[in-house]
C-alpha distance (Angstrom), angle and dihedral (degrees) to the residues before:
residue distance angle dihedral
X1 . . .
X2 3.60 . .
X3 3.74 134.5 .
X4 3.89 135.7 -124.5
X5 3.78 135.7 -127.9
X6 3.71 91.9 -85.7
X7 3.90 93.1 65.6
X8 3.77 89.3 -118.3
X9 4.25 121.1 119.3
X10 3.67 117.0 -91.2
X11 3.97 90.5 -164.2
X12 4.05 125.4 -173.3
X13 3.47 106.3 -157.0
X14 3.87 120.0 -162.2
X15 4.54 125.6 -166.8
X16 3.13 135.3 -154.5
X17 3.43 133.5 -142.2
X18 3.85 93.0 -22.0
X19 3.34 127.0 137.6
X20 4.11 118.1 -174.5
X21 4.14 87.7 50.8
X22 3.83 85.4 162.0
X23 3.84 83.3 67.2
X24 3.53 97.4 47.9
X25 4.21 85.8 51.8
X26 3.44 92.4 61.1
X27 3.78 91.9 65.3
X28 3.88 94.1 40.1
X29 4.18 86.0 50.2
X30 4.03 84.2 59.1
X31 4.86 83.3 66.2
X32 3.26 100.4 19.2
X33 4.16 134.3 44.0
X34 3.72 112.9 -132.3
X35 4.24 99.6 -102.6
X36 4.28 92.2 44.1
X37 4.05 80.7 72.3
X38 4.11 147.0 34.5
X39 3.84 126.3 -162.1
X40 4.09 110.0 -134.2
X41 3.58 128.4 -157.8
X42 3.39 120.7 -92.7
X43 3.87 94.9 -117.0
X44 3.62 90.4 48.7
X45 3.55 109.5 122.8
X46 3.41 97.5 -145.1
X47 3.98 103.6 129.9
X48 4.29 99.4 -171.0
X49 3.24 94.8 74.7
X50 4.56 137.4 115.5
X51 4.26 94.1 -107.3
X52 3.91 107.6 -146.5
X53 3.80 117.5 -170.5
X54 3.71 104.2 9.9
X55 3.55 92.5 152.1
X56 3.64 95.6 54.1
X57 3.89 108.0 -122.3
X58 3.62 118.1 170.1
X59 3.91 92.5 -163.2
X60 3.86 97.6 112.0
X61 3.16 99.9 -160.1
X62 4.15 94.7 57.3
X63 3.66 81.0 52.0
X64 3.48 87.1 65.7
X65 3.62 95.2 42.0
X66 3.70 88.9 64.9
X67 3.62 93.4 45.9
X68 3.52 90.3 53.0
X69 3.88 95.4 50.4
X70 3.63 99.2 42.9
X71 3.38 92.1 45.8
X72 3.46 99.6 48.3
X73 3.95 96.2 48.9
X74 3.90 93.3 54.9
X75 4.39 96.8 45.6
X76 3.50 96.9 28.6
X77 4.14 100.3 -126.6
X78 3.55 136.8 120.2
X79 3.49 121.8 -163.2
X80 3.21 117.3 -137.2
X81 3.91 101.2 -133.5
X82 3.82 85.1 50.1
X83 4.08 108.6 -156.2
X84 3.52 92.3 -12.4
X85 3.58 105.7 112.4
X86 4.67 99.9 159.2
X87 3.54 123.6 114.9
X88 3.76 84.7 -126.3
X89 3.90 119.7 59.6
X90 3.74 98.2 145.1
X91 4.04 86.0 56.8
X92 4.20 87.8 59.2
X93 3.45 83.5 52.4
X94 3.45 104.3 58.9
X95 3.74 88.8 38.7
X96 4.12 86.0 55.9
X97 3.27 91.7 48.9
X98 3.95 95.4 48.3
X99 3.55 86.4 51.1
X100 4.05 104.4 43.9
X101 3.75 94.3 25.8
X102 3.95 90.2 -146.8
X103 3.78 129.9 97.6
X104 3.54 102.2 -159.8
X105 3.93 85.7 43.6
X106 4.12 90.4 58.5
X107 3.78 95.9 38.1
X108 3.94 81.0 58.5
X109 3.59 88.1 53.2
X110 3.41 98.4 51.5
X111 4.09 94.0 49.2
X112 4.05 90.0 43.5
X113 3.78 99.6 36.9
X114 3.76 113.5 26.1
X115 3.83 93.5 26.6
X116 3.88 96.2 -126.9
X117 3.71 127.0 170.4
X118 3.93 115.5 -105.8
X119 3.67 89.2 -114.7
X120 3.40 94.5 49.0
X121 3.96 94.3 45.8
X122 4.13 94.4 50.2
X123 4.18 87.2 40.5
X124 4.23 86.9 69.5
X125 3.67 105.2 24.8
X126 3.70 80.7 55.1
X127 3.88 100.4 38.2
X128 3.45 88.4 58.7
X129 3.42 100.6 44.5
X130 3.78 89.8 54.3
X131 4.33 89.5 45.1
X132 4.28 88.5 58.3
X133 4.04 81.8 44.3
X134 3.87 102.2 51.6
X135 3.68 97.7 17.6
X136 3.67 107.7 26.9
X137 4.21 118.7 -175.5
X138 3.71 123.6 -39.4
X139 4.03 115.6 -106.8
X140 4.00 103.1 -99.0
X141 3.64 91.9 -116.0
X142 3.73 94.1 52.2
X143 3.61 133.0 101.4
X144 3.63 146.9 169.6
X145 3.38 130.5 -102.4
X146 3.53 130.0 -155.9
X147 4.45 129.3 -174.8
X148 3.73 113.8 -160.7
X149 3.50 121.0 -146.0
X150 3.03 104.6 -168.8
X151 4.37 104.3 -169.7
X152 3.77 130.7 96.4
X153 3.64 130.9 179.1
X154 3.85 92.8 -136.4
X155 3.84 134.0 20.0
X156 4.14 102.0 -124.8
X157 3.72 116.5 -141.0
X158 3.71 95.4 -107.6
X159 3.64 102.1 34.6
X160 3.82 118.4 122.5
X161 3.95 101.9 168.5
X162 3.38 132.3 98.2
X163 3.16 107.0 -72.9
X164 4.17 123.4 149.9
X165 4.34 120.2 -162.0
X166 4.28 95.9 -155.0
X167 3.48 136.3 123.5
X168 3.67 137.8 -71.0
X169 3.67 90.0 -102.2
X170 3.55 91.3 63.8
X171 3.64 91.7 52.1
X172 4.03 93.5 48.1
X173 4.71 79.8 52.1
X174 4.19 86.6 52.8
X175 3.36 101.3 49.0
X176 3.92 112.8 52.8
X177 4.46 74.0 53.8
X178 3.41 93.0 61.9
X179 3.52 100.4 47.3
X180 3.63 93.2 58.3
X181 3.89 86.5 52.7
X182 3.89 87.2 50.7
X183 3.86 90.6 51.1
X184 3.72 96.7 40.1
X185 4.13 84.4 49.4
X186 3.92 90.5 50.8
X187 3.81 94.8 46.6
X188 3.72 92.9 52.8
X189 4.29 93.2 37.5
X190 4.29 83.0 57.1
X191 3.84 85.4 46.5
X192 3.68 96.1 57.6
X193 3.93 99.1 34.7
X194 3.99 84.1 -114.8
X195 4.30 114.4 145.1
X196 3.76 127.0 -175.4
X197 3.88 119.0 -109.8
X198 3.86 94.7 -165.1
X199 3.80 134.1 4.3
X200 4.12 118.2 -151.6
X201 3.88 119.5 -175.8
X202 3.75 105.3 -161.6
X203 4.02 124.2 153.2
X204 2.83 129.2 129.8
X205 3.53 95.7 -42.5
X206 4.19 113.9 -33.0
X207 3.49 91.5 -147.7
X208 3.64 102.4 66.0
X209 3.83 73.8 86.2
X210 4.14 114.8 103.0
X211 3.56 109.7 -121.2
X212 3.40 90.9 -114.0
X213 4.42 87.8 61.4
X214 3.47 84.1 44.0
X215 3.54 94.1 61.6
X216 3.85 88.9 38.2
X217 3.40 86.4 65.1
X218 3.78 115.0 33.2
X219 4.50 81.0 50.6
X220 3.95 87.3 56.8
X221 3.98 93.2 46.2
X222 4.20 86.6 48.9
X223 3.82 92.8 47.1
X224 3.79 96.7 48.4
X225 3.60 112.1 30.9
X226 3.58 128.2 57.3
X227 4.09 109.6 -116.0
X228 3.83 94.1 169.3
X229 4.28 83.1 106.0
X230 3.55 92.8 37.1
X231 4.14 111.9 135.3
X232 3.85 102.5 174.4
X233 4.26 133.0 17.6
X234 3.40 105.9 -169.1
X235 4.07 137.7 -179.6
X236 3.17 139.6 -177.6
X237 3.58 103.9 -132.5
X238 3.72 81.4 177.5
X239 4.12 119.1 170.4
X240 3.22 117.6 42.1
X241 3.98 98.6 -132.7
X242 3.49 92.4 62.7
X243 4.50 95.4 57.2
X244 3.64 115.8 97.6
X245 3.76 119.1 163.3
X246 3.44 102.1 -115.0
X247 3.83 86.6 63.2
X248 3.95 89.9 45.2
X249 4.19 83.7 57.0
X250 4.13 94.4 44.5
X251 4.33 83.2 53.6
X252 4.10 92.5 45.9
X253 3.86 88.6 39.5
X254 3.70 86.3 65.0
X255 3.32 99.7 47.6
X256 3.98 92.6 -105.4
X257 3.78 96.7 164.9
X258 3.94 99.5 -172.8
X259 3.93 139.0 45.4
X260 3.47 147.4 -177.5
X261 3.40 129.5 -134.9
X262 3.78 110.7 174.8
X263 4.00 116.6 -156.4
X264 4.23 97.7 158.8
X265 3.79 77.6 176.1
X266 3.72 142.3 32.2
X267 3.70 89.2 -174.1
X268 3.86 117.0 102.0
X269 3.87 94.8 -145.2
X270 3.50 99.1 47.9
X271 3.56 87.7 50.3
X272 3.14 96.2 53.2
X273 4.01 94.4 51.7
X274 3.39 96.9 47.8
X275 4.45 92.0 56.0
X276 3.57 98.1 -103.5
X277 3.33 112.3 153.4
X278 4.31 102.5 -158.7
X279 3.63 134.9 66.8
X280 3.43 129.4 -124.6
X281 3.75 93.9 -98.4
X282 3.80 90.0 62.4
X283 3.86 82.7 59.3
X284 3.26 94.8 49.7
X285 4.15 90.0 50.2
X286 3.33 88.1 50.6
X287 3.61 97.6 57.2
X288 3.57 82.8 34.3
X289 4.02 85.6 64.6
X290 3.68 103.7 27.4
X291 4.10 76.7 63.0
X292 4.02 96.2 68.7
X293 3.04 97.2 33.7
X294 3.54 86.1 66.0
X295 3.76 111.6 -137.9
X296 3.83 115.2 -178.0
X297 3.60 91.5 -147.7
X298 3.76 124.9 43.7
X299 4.16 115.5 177.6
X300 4.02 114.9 -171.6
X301 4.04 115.2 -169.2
X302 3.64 114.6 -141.3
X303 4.12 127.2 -173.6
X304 3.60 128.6 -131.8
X305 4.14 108.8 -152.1
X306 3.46 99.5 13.3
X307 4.43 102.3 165.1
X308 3.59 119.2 -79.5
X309 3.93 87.1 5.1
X310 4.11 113.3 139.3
X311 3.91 115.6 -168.6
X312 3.70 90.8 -105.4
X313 3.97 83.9 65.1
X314 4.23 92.7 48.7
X315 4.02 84.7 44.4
X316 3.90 93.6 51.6
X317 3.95 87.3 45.4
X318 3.76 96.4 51.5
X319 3.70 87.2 46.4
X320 3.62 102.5 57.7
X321 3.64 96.5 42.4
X322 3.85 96.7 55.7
X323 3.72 76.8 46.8
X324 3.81 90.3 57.3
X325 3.90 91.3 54.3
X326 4.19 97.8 -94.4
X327 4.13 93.3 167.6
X328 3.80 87.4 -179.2
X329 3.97 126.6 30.6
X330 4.09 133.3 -168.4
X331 3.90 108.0 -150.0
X332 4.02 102.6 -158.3
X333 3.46 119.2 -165.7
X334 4.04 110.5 -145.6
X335 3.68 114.9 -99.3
X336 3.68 120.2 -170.3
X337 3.88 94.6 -141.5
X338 3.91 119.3 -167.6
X339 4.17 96.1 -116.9
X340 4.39 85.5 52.6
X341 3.81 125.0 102.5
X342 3.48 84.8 -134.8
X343 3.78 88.0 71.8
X344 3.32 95.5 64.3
X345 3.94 99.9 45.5
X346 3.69 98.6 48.1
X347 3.92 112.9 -0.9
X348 3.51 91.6 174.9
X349 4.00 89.7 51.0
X350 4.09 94.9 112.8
X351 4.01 94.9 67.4
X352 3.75 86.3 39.0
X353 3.77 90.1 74.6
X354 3.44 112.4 28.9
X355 3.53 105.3 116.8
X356 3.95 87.3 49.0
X357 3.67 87.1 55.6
X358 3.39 96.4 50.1
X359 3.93 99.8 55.0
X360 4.18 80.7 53.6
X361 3.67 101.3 52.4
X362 3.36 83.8 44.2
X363 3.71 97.5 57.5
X364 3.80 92.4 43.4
X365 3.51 89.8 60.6
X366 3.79 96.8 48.9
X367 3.69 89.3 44.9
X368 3.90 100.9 43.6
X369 3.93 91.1 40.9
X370 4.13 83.8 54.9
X371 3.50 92.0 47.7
X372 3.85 97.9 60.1
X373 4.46 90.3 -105.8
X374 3.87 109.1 132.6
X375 3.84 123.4 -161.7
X376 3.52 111.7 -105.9
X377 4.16 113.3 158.5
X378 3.47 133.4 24.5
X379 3.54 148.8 169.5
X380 3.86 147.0 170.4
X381 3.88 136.5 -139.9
X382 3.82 137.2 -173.3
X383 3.51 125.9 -74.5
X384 4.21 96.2 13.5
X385 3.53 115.5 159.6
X386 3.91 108.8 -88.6
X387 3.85 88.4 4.8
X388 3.91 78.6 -94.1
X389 4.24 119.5 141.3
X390 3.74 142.4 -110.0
X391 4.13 118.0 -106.2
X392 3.46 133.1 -156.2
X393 3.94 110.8 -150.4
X394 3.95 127.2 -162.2
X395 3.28 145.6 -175.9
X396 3.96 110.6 -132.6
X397 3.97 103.4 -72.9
X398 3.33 102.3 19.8
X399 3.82 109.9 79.8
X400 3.50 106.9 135.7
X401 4.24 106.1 -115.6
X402 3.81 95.5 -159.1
X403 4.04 99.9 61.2
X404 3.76 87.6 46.4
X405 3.43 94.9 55.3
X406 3.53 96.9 43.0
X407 4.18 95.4 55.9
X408 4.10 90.7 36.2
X409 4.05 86.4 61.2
X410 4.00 94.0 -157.4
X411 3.76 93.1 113.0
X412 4.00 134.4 62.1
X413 4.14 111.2 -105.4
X414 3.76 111.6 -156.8
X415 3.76 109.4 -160.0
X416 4.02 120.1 -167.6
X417 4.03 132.3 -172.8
X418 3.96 125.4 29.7
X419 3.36 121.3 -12.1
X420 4.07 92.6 -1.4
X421 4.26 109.4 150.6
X422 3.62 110.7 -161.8
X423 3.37 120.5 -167.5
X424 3.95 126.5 -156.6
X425 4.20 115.0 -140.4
X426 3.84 107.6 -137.9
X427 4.44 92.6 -169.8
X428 4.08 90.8 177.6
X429 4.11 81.6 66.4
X430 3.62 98.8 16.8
X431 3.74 88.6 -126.3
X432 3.93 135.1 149.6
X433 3.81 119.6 -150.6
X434 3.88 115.7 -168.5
X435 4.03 116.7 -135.8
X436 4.05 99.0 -177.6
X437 4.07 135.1 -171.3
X438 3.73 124.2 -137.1
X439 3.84 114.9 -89.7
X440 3.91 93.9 -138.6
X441 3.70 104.4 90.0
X442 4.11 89.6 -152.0
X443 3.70 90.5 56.0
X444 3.52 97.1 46.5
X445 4.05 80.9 55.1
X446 3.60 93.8 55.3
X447 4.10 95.3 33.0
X448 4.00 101.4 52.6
X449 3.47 100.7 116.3
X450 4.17 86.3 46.3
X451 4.03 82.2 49.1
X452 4.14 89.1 51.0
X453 3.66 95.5 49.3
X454 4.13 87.3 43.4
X455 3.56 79.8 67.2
X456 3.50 104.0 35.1
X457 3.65 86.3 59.5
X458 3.53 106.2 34.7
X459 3.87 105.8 30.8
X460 3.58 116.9 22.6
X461 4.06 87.3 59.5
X462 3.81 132.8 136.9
X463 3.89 116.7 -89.6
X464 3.46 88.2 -137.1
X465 3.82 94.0 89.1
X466 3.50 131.0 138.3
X467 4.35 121.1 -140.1
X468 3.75 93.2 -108.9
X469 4.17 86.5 60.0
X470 3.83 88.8 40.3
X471 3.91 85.4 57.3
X472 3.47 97.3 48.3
X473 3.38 97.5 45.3
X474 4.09 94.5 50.6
């Protein structure tokens, strides 16, 4: 090991005997950023050097346990999720908890073993303790349904979805596309005695949509699916500039009981670094309308790290929107994602801010916790800002069923338009196989029928399946 002219570690670290390094990089990502270290070969001679494995254990997770000590004695941090690297923590903890039966017994498990904080070991033993509380299991021949929209009116600086700037003609060429996918969907759903427990439109932003596509499309989901089971209709109403109140009335006139509308900032600067194209006023109209329309269920997104943002920024933010009448609030912590623009300014941007985002998690906990909002989803990615997670916050009744699903993995997701991934739950194995769309919105125009037989084949299978099918179907 030796270190540079800026005083930080330039560290060589060798394995050995480990296979899946790339998983093992994850976790040293969460200390070190990518060009402050270099993995050698395990025959390379090189002696000055942090040795990882030397006694050969094929126990991953003690892998990581060394990792994590090593590392943490020569830069001084300890991240908070410890070796847990998944997108999914609160999943192992249900899956701990089905297996040991005892809370106290898996929080100890997750202190001991995975070398979690305290706060972070009670925050998903309890989370998922208060999902099989409000939320319970889904109904074995229920699934979730999600409608991309794949259309925004301005790429954001972070973004890495699908999400297409072009104009309304395109728009008017996707949708008569996806409504053939949504009747093909609700021919083969009748067939197989399958109904939808929640619907989510997402994109993109749903509401680049007219009203009049809207109802187009909401009128063709009605007519071919079967909502008589249906628990939650959800859609991302998303960016401000895009909500009228006719649209608002097409979404309450079909009994679409929950929205989004997605500040991340009430500051106009931020906004405009980050590409949005709306002020905060238009936020505050949207609320504004969103409010007489009378939706039970009102989410706001907010961003942890967002550039040039200090925690009295986040604070002011979270303030006004509860103000506004947000009854149920994602915190996202920043993640510098590949796809983003942001990548390519700063890629080392997420360790930059840490300490900022921090103080505003922080601060939305204290606040959210005061204002009667309880944690009830979360989830991590790569390359957030302190390595620290994304959390969905409601009030009492208004957890949002779809997003818990979706990370707890126990229940089939069916996703239609561009660059939809459905995945088929298999419970006798507990396995998940993926059945995806193409991203390009064009070629999903020109591919549907390819997309319908995709599913055909992939989805809308028997569950009497054995694990060599499962593999050759994934």
């Amino acid at each position: 090991m030796s270190i540079d002219n800026t005083n930080e570690f330039t560290i060589k670290i060798k394995f050995f005997g480990v296979q899946k390094k790339a998983l093992m990089q994850e976790l040293i990502d969460e200390f070190l950023p990518p060009e402050k270290y270099v993995l050698l070969e395990e025959d390379d001679p090189d002696e000055d050097c942090l040795k990882i494995n030397e006694a050969g254990s094929t126990d991953r997770d003690e892998v990581k346990r060394e990792i994590f000590r090593k590392l943490s004695a020569l830069t001084g941090k300890r991240p908070d999720w410890g070796i847990l690297t998944g997108v999914r923590p609160v999943k192992l903890a249900g899956e701990l908890l089905h297996e040991y039966k005892d809370p106290q017994q898996v929080r100890s498990i997750f202190l001991k073993d995975y070398f979690l904080t305290e706060e972070k070991a009670d925050l998903i033993t309890n989370m998922y303790a208060y999902q099989q509380e409000s939320m319970g299991e889904p109904d074995p021949d229920s699934i979730g349904i999600y409608i991309g929209i794949p259309f925004c009116p301005t790429r954001c600086l972070y973004c890495s979805f699908a999400s297409n700037q072009v104009p309304d003609g395109e728009i008017a060429r996707y949708l008569p596309t996806l409504l053939k996918e949504i009747r093909f969907v609700g021919e083969k759903m009748k067939e197989q005695g399958i109904h939808p427990e929640s619907v989510y439109v997402g994109g993109g932003t749903p509401t680049t949509l007219s009203a009049e596509q809207m109802d187009q499309m909401l009128t063709t989901v009605e007519e071919c699916w079967d909502l008589s089971k249906l628990k939650e209709f959800s859609v991302e109403a998303g960016r401000p500039d895009t909500i009228t109140m006719d649209k608002l009335k097409v979404l309450k006139k079909h009994n679409v009981g929950r929205i989004s509308i997605n500040p991340q900032s009430m500051k106009q600067e931020t906004l405009d670094i980050i590409g949005r194209s709306h002020t905060p006023d238009e936020i505050r109209e949207a609320f504004k309308m969103a409010s007489s329309v009378g939706f039970p269920v009102v989410n706001a997104d907010l961003i942890a790290g967002l550039p040039e943002e200090q925690p009295e920024d986040f604070a002011r933010t979270l303030s006004e929107v509860l103000k506004l009448g947000a009854n149920n609030i994602t915190v996202h912590t920043l993640a510098v994602k590949r796809a983003s623009r942001l990548k390519g300014i700063d890629q080392d941007y997420h360790y930059k801010v840490a300490d900022i985002v921090r103080r505003m998690l922080d601060h939305s906990k204290e606040v959210l916790e005061a204002e009667g909002f309880r944690p009830y989803y979360l989830y991590r990615q790569k390359h957030m800002a302190g390595y620290f997670e994304n959390t969905g916050w409601s009030m009492p009744g208004t957890e949002g069923l779809y997003n818990t699903r979706i990370m707890d993995e126990h229940q089939s997701i069916l996703a239609l338009g561009a660059g939809g991934i459905s995945k088929r739950y298999y419970p006798a194995m507990d396995k998940l196989v993926r059945v995806a769309n193409v991203t390009n919105y064009q070629q999903y125009i020109d591919r549907i029928e390819e997309m319908c037989k995709r599913k055909a084949d992939g989805f809308f299978t028997s569950d009497d399946i054995d694990e060599k099918n499962i593999r050759n179907l994934g």
